[in-house]
C-alpha positions in Angstrom: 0.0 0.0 0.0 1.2 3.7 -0.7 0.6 5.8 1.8 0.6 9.6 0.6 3.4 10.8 3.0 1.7 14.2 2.8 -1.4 13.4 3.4 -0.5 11.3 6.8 1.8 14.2 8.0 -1.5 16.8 7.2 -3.5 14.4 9.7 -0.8 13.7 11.8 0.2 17.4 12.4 -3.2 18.4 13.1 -3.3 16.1 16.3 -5.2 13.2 14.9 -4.7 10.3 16.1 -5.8 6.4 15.2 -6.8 4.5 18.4 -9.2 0.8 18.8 -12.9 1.3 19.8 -14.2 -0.1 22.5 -17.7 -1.2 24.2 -17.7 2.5 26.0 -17.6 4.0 22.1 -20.6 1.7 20.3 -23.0 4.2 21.0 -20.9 7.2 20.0 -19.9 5.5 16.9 -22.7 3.9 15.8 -24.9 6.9 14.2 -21.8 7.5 11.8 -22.9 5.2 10.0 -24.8 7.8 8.6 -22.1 8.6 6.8 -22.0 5.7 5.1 -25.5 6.1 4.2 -25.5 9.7 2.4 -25.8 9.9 -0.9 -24.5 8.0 -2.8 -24.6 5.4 -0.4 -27.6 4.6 1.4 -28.5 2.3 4.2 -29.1 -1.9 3.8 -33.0 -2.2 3.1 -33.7 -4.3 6.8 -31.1 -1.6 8.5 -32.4 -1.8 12.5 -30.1 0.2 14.5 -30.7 -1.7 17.8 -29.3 -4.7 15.6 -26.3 -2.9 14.3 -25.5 -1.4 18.4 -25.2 -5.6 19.1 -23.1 -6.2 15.9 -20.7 -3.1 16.6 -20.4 -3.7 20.2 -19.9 -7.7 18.9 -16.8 -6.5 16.5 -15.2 -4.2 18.8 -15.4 -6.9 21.1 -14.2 -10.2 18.6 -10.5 -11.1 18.5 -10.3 -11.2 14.9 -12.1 -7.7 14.1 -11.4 -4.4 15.2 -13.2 -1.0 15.0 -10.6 2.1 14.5 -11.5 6.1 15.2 -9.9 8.7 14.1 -10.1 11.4 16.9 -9.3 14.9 17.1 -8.9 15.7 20.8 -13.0 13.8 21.4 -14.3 14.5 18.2 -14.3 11.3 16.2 -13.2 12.4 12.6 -13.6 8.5 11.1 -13.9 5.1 11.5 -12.7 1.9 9.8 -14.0 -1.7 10.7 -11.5 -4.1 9.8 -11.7 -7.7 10.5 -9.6 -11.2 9.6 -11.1 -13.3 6.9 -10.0 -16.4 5.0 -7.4 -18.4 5.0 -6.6 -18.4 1.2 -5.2 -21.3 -0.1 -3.4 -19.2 -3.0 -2.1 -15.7 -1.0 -2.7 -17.1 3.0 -4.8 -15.2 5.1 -6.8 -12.0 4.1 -8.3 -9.2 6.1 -11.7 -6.8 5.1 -12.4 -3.6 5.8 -16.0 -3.8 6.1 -16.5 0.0 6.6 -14.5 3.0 5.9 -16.0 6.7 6.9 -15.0 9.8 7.5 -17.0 13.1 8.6 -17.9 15.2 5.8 -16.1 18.0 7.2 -12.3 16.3 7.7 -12.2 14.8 3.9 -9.6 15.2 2.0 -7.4 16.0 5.4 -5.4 13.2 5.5 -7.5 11.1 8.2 -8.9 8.4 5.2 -5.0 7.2 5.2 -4.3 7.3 8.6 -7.0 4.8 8.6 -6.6 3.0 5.9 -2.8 2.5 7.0 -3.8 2.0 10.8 -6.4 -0.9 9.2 -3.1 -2.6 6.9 -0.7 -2.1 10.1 -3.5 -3.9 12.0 -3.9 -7.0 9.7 -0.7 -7.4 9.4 0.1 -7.6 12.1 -2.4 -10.4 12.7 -0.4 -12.5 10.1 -2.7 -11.1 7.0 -1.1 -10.7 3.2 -3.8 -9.4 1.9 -6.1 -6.3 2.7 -9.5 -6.1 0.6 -12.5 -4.1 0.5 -15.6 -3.7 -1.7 -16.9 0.1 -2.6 -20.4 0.7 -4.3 -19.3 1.5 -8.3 -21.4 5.1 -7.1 -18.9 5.9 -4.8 -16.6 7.6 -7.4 -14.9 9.8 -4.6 -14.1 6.7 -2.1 -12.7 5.2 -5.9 -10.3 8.3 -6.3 -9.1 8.0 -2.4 -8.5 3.9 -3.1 -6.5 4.9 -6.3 -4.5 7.0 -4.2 -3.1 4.0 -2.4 -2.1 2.4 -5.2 -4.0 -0.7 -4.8 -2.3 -4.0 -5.5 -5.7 -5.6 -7.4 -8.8 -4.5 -8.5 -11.7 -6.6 -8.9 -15.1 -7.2 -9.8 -17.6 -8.0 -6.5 -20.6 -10.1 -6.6 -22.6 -10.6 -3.3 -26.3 -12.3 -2.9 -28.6 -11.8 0.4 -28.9 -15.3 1.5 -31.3 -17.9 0.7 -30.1 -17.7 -2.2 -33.3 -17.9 -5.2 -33.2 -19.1 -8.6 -33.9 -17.0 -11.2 -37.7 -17.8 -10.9 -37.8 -16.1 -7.5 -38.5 -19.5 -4.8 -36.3 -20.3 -1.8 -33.5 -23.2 -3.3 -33.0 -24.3 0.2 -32.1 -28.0 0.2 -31.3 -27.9 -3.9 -27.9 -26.3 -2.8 -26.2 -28.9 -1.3 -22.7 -30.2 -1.9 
């Protein structure tokens, strides 16, 4: 990854700094998510909020995930869920980044790749080769940022709610198995 020196410092000198979330920040963090839902984005169609509190609160908790802010004295400037994945037979094991936000007003500051870097520095050192993420083809600005950093891969994402329907529309339930 190719972290824009410049951009870092321009964080860095402002007094950000990267730190892990814990169960005392879920319910500071969790209505950021907002920022995740402005357009272009919006929010998942079944999005329950008491829901997502338990999943945060589960991920800041779980060994192999991690939730990162961004903070400006208190002021949380960002946030960046990151979280151990597969153990690829090919490249060994992988990490996500599930979610990657930062306020409106601190874009473009630097604070995107002090995450970004804090999420890499993270997986890695949890034994991961590989860092990945998916980004809405709408999200032209998040595309630019990713650019930025020089990724190593670009690819194409497919993802299906689950069950899983035929193309007729009815449950396949028991026809999947293997």
């Amino acid at each position: 990854m190719n972290v824009t020196p410049e951009r870092t410092t321009a964080a860095t000198d402002r007094g950000v700094r990267v730190r892990s979330a814990g169960h005392a920040d879920v319910d500071a963090v969790l209505p950021l998510y907002e920022w995740l839902f402005a357009v272009p984005g919006s929010p998942p169609p079944d999005w329950d909020p008491a829901a997502g509190r338990s999943r945060l609160d589960a991920v800041c908790a779980a060994p192999d995930s991690g939730v990162l802010l961004a903070e400006d004295d208190d002021e949380v400037l960002g946030f960046c869920a990151v979280h151990l994945d597969i153990l690829s037979v090919r490249y060994g094991r992988r990490a996500w980044v599930e979610d990657l936000a930062v306020a409106p007003q601190a874009r473009s500051r630097g604070t995107g790749s002090l995450l970004l870097h804090a999420a890499a520095s993270w997986a890695h050192g949890r034994g991961a080769s590989h860092l990945e993420l998916d980004s809405a083809q709408a999200r032209h600005d998040a595309h630019r940022f990713y650019e930025r950093h020089d990724p190593g891969s670009r690819t194409v994402c497919f993802g299906w709610e689950l069950p899983l329907r035929p193309a007729g529309g009815a449950t396949r339930g028991d026809q999947l198995r293997t």
